[in-house]
N, C-alpha and C positions, 0 to 999 in steps of 0.2 A: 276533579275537585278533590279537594284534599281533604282528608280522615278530621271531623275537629274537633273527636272524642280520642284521635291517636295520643298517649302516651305520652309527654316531653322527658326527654333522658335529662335529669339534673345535670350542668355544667360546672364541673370541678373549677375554683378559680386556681387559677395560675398563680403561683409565687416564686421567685428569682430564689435559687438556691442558697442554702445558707453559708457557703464558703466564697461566692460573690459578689455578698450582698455589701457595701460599703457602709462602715459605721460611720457614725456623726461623728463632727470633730469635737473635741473636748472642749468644752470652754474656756478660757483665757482666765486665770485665777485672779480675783481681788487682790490690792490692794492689800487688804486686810489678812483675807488667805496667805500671800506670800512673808508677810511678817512674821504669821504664825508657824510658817513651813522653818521660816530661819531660827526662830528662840525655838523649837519646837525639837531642831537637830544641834544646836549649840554647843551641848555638853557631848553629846555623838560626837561633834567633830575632831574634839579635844580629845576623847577614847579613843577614836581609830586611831589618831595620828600620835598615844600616848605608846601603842601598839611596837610601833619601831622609831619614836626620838621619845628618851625619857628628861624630866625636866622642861627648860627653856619654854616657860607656860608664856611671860611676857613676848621672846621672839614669837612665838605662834601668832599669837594674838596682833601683833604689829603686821605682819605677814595677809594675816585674814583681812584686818582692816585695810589693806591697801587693795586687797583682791575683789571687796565689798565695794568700795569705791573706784572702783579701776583706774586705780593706777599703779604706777612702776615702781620695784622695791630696790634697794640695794643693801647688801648684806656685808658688815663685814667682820672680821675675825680671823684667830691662827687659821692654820691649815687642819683636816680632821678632827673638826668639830661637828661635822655628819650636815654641812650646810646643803650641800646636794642632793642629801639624802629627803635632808628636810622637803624643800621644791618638789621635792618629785613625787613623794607623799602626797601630800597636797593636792596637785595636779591628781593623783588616782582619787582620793575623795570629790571630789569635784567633778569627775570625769572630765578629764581637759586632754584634748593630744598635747607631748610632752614633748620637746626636742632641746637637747644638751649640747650648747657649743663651748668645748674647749681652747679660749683663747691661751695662742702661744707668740713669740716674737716674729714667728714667719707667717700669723694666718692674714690671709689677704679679704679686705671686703667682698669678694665675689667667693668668698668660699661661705660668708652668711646670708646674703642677701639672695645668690643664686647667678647665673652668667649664662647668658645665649650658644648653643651652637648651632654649628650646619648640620641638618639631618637628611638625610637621602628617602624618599620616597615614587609612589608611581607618577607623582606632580611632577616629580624633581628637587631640587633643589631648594631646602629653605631655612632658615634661622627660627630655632625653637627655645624658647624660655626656659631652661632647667631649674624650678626652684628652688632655695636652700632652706636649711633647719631652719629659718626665721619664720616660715610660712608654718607655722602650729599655734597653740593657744596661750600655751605654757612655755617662754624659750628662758632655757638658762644660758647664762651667758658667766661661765663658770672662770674665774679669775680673769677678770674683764681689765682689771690694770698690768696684766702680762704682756699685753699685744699694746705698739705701739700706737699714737691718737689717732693716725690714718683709718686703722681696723677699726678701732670705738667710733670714730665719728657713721662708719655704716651703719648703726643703729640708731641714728639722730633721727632721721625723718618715718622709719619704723615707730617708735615709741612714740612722735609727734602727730604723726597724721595719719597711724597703721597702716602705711601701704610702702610700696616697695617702687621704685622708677630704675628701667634697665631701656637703654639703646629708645629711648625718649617715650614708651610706655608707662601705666600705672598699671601696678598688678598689688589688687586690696588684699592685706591681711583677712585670715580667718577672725570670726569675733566670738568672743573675748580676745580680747591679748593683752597677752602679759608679759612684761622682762621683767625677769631675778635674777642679780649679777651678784655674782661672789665677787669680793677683792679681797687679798691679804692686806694685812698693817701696811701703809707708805713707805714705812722704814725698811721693811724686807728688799733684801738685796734683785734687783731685777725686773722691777715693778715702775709701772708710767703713771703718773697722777693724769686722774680722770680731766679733762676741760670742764671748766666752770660751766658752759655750757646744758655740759650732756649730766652734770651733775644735778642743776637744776628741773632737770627733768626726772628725776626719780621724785618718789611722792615721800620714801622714806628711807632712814640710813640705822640699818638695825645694827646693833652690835651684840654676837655673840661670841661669848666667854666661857671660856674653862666651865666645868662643873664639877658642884662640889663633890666628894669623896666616894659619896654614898652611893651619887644617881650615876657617877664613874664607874663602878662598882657593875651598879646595876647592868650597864652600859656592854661594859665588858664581860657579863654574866648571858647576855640577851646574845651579843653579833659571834660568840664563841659556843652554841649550844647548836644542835642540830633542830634546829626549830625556825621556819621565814612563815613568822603571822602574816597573811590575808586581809588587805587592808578592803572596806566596804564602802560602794560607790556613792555617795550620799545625794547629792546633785549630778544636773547637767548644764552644760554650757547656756542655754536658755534661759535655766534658774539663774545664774549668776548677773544676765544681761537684766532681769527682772529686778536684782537686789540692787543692779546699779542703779536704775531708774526708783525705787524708795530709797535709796539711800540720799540722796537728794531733793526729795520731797519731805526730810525729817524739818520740822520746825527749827529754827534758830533765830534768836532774839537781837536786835539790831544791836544792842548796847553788847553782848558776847560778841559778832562779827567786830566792833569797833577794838576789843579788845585785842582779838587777835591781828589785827590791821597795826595798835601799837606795838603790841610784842615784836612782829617782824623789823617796824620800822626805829624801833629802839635800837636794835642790833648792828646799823649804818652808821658805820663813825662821820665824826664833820660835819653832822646837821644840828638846827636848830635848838632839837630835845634828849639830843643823844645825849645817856650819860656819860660821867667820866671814867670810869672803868675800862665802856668802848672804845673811846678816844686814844685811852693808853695802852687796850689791849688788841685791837682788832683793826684788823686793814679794808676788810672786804665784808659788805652784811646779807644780809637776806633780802630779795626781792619782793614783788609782787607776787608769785607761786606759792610763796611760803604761807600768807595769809590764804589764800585760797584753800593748801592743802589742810592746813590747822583747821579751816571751816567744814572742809569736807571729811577729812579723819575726823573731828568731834562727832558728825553727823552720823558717821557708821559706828562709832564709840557708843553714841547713845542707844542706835535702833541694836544692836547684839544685847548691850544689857539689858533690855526692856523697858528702854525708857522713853514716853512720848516725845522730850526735845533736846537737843545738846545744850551744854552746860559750859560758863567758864570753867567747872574741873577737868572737861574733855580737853580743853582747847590746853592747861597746863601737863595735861596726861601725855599729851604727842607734842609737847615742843621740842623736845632732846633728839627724837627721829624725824621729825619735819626738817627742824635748824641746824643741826650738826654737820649736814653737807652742805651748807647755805652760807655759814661765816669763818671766812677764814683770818686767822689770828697770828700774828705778828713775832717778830723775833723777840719783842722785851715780853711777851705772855710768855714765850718757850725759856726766855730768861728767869721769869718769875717763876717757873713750875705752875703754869694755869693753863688749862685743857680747853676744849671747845667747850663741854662739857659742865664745867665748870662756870663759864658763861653764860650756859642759857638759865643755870639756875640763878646766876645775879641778875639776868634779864626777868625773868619770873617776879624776885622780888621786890624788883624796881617796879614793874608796872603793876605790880598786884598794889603795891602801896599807892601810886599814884591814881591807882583807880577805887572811885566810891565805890563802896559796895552795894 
């Protein structure tokens, strides 16, 4: 029989060490949190990236809003105006994988998209997927009107549907994605106009230009000094996916959507309400995309500034980068000296007039 004054030896409790022990997951940030996270690094982002491109505050800004709203940029300008530089910036603020394709007249769609070979293994014999630069976050697609439309039209169903189709597979893009295509001026010698197609599928058409003296200056003081600033990672790919989902939830006011809905449709020569400008200046107008994107750039236009809803001044703020790649203009415009340009501002004040305030 057993002792029933013996002693009980206290029983240490047992705890799973503390380098095995699995942490809780983090919680999925409000709504509200991730707004605050974006105004919050705003002016950060503009410092880092003030860091190595000086100037060019509107290209930034046009850049970011399409990155906010995901979608496709295109850029364009002389040659070394640091547009590369820019992109790739960017992508390190962001934390984005980066991949650079330089189109030339001999590159072939399977040098972007990626191409099958036969690989030898203990199986044997089998055909493997090699992916190309297009599989990252961030692809530039650096003088994109250098290579003939064959090569461009490979990034049609990238930018459209993120995925890639090889030997009657689908192999999905990573997400985010992004294309940013450099093109030079049209007129430079050696260069293919884009397909209207693959044009409409950019979200915007930046134009960067010369800088003035100073920031040239400064320019040439910064990339001639023995000094490469440290650019700091501000985001992640995740965060971005998050901005795109509120950037879309920003309020906008049915009578603002209506307007940008005229804007685009003012700019179609031959219809009912087109003015007479377009009739005598332009051959080809803006689609359905155009409205959509002037709705969704107003939308990331409002939430950066801090503002609860887009505005008709969003929607006149991005019509020159929305439309510029959307209407093309006729021989008696290049006879008159009248730009694209030029047109979206008489479209501006055509339907700014013909709309009540």
């Amino acid at each position: 029989m057993e002792n029933e004054h013996a002693v009980q030896t206290p029983q240490m409790p047992t705890t799973q060490p503390a380098e095995t022990a699995t942490p809780p997951p983090l919680p999925e940030p409000t709504e509200q949190q991730i707004v605050e996270q974006l105004l919050a690094a705003r002016e950060k982002i503009y410092r880092e990236l003030s860091k190595v491109i000086v100037g060019q505050r509107e290209v930034i800004e046009q850049i970011l809003l399409a990155l906010l709203s995901g979608g496709h940029c295109l850029i364009t300008g002389a040659p070394g105006l640091a547009k590369t530089l820019l992109v790739k910036s960017i992508a390190q603020v962001f934390h984005l994988k980066f991949a650079r394709v330089q189109f030339t007249p001999d590159l072939m769609p399977a040098d972007i998209t990626g191409t099958e070979i036969l690989q030898s293994d203990a199986a044997g014999r089998q055909m493997q997927f090699v992916k190309g630069p297009i599989f990252a976050n961030m692809v530039l697609a650096d003088e994109i009107n250098r290579t003939p439309p064959k090569t461009q039209a490979a990034l049609l169903e990238a930018m459209q549907e993120h995925q890639v189709t090889a030997a009657g597979h689908r192999h999905a893009l990573p997400e985010p994605f992004f294309v940013l295509a450099t093109q030079n001026p049209i007129e430079m010698e050696g260069t293919y106009p884009l397909p209207e197609a693959q044009l409409d599928r950019f979200m915007f058409n930046v134009v960067i230009d010369y800088l003035p003296e100073s920031d040239e200056v400064a320019v040439i003081q910064q990339t001639t000094a023995n000094v490469k600033p440290a650019l700091e990672q501000l985001f992640y790919g995740a965060d971005v996916l998050r901005f795109h989902e509120v950037v879309r939830r920003v309020p906008i006011a049915e009578e603002v959507v209506r307007y940008a809905v005229r804007l685009a449709a003012a700019s179609r020569p031959k219809q009912a309400n087109s003015p007479a400008f377009v009739n005598d200046w332009v051959s080809w107008g803006a689609g359905t995309r155009a409205g959509q994107f002037l709705v969704l750039g107003a939308k990331a236009r409002a939430l950066l500034a801090g503002r609860a809803h887009a505005t008709r001044e969003d929607i006149e703020a991005l019509a020159a980068p929305v439309l510029r790649h959307r209407i093309l203009i006729n021989y008696r415009a290049e006879a008159d000296g009248v730009t694209v340009d030029k047109v979206i501002t008489k479209l501006i004040e055509h339907v700014r007039a013909a709309t009540p305030s």
